[in-house]
Each structure stands twice: as structure tokens, then as C-alpha cells.
N, C-alpha and C positions, 0 to 999 in steps of 0.2 A: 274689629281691630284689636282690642284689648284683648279678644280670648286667641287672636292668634299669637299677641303678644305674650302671654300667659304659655301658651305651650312651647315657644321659644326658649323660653326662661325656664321652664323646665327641663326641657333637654339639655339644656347648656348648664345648670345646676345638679342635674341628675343622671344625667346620661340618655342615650337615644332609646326610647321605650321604655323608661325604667318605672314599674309599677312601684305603687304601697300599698302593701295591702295589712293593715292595723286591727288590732282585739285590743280594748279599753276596760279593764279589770278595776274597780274599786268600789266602796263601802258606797254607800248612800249618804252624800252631803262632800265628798274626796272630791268634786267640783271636773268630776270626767265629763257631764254632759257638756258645761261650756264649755272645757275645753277640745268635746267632739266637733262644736260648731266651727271652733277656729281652723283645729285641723282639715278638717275638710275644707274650709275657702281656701287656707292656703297653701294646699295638694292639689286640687281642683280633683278632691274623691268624692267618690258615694257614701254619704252618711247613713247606715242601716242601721234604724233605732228599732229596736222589734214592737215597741210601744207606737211609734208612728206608722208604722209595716199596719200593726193588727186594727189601728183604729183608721187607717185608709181603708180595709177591705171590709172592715164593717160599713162604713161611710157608703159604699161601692152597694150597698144594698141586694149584695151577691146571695147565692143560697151558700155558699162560705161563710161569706160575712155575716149571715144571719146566724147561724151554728157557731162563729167566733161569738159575736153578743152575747148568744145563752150561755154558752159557758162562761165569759168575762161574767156576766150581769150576776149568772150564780155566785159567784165565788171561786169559781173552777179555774183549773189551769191547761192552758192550749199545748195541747199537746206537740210533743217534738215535733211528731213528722208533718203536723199544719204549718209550724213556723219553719219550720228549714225547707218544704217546698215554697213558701210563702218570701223565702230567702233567695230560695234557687231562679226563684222568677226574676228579682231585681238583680242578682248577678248579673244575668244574661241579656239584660239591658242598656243600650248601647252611652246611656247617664255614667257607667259603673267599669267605663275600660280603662280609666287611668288608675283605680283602683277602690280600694273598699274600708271603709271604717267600721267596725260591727260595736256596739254600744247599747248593752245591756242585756248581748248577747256574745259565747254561750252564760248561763249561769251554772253550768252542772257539768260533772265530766263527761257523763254519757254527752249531754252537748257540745262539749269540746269535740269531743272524738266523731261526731256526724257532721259538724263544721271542716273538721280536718278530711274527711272523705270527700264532701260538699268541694271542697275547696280543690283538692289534687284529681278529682275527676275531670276539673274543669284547666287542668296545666297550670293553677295557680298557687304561690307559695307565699305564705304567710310572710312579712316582713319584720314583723315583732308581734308581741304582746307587751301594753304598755299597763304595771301597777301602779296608781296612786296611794303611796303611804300618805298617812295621816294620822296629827296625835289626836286620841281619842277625847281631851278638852276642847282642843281646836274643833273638832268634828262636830262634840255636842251644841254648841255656839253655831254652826253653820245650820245642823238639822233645823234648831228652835227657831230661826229666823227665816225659812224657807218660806218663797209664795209662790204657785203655782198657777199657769192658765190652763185647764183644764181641757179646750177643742185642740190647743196647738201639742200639751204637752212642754212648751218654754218654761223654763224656771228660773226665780229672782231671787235678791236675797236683798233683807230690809237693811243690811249695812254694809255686805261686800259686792253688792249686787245689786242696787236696787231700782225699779223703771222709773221712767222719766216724772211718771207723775205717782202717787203715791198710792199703792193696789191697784192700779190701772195696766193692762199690758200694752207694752208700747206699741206690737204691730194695729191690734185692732179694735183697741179701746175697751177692752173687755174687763169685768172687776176680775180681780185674783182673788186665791184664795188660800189659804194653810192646809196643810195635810192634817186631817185629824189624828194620825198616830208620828207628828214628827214633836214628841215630846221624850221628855228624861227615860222616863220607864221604858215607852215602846221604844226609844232607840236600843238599850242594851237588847234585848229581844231580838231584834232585826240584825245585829251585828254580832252576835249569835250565831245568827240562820246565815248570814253573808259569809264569817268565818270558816264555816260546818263548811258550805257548798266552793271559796271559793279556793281554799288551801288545795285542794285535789287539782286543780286547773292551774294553779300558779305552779305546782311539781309538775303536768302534764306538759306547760310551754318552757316549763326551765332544764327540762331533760331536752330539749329541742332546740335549745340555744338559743330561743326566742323570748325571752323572759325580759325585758328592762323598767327598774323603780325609778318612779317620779317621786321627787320628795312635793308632795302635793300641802305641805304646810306655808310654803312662798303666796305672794300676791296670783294673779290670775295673770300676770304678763311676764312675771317672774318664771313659773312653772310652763308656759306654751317656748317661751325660751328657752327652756332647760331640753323641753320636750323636743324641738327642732334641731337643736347640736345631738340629741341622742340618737334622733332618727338619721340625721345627716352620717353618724358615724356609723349605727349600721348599713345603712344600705354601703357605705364603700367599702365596709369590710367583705360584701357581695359581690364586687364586681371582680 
């Protein structure tokens, strides 16, 4: 009953068939994962985190997932065309018709550009890309105080964010833990490397019309509302 109710309210909010299909752009600690989770409940889309993608298909004890492990476990990076077939699977999944979040994916333009073929082979068009700005005070304060569950991949934060009980995840009782490089030093480094890779992608979707900034320095209900009126206004500028 609620999920028929749920598609009712979507059509009648968004029109008859109307997909989204969303790219979430920002720094490490800019608070796009949480706000992947909300997006998606309240789209009723596919949340594709390429972090939960690659650590299902190792889980899957596959001969994939085994050759995903060695590489992760090295230090190595999966390469494109593992994760964008690894993508192209979950498109085609009947979870993934009202539409698509990708979240944390692509990172690179050559991945932008294999997403965007990925995407129009299959008659599907992008509906945005969304940036989280963030001032880089505010950021450092968010990185230092990150706790992470390690099997789920959820992440907390000890003052904007923090689980019900204190380093405990709230699904399944598990301790959290810190990221050993979410400190002063190793952030400018990583935001660096974020910079480097994601300036080329933020021109790739802004030459395309699809480009819109969140100012991701608001509360976490502040920014999912900002995000909602902005999506609300592209897609009508679509129909």
C-alpha cells in the first residue's frame, strides 16, 4: 500500500514516468554520502555507491570478486571497465527503473565520458550533476571527526552526525572506527587529488547544462532542501 502510495505521489509530483537520474560531485567530508541516502528514499531511486557495488561482488565470493579483492587488498585500483560493467549490471535491474544516483562515481573524466555512453546506450539522460561546495574550515572539522563502519561502508560524525550510542553503528551493533588518513595533513593531500580529478568533470557536466552547486556548508536538512527545490526546478525546466 505505501509503495503504491509512493508512486502515486510521484507521478502526480513529477509527472507520468518522470525518471532522475543524479551524479553527486564533492570533496570528502562535503556530506554527499548522507545526503545520497535521503535522496534516494525520497525518489524512491537506485543508490549506486561504486564502494558498496565492489565490496558486494567481492562478498559474492565470485571469480570477479576474487580478482576485485587482489587488486583492492594490493592497493590497486579497479579498473574502469570492471566498474562500469559492474554498473551496467545494476542499471539493468528492475530496483533501478525509476532512476539512478551514482555516488562516488565517476571520479575521472575519462569516467565521466564512459558513464555518459553507459547511460545513452541505454535511452537514459542524465538529470543533473549535483556539486557540494564546502568551506575548507568547515570541511577540516567534518574530515577530523568522521567514524566509519567498515562491512556497511555508513558513516557518522562525533558532532554532526553522531550514532545512537557512542562508536557503536546503529544498524548492527558493530564498533566504528576513524579513517587513519582523515587528519590536517592527509586532508590537504587528498583535496589536492579531489581538485586535480574533479575540476575536468565539473566543466564536462557544466558544458551540458547539467551542472548544479549545493552550498553544502547548511545543517544536513537545510542542504537535502535546498537540493529538493533544485531538483524540483530542473526536472520542469524538462518537460
Amino acid at each position: 500500500m505505501l509503495h503504491e502510495f509512493a508512486g502515486w505521489y510521484r507521478r502526480w509530483r513529477f509527472g507520468e514516468g518522470t525518471r532522475i537520474d543524479l551524479v553527486l560531485i564533492g570533496p570528502p567530508g562535503s556530506g554527499k554520502g548522507t545526503q545520497a541516502v535521503k535522496i534516494a528514499e525520497r525518489y524512491k531511486i537506485c543508490h549506486l555507491s561504486t564502494g558498496d557495488i565492489l565490496r558486494a561482488i567481492i562478498a559474492s565470493g565470485s571469480e570477479l570478486g576474487q580478482k576485485v579483492q587482489k587488486i583492492t587488498e594490493s592497493g590497486g585500483l579497479v579498473s574502469d571497465d570492471i566498474v562500469c560493467d559492474l554498473i551496467a549490471q545494476k542499471i539493468n535491474s528492475p530496483e533501478c527503473k525509476n532512476g539512478l544516483l551514482f555516488d562516488g562515481f565517476p571520479r575521472t573524466l575519462e569516467q565521466a565520458k564512459k558513464l555518459d555512453n553507459l547511460l545513452r546506450d541505454r535511452q537514459i539522460h542524465l538529470s543533473a550533476a549535483l556539486e557540494f561546495k564546502l568551506d575548507p574550515n568547515i570541511l577540516e572539522k567534518r574530515i577530523c571527526g568522521r567514524l566509519f563502519h567498515l562491512a556497511s561502508g555508513r558513516s557518522y560524525h562525533e558532532l554532526f552526525n553522531p550514532p545512537k550510542v557512542p562508536m557503536v553503528d546503529d544498524i548492527t551493533g558493530d564498533r566504528l572506527v576513524h579513517r587513519s588518513d582523515d587528519k590536517p595533513e592527509a586532508l590537504k593531500k587528498r583535496l589536492y587529488e579531489y581538485e586535480k580529478n574533479a575540476t575536468p568533470i565539473l566543466h564536462f557536466y557544466e558544458s551540458q547544462n547539467k551542472l548544479l552547486r549545493i552550498n553544502a556548508n547548511k545543517d544536513v536538512n537545510q542542504v537535502f532542501s535546498d537540493i529538493q527545490e533544485l531538483i524540483r526546478v530542473k526536472l520542469a525546466e524538462g518537460r
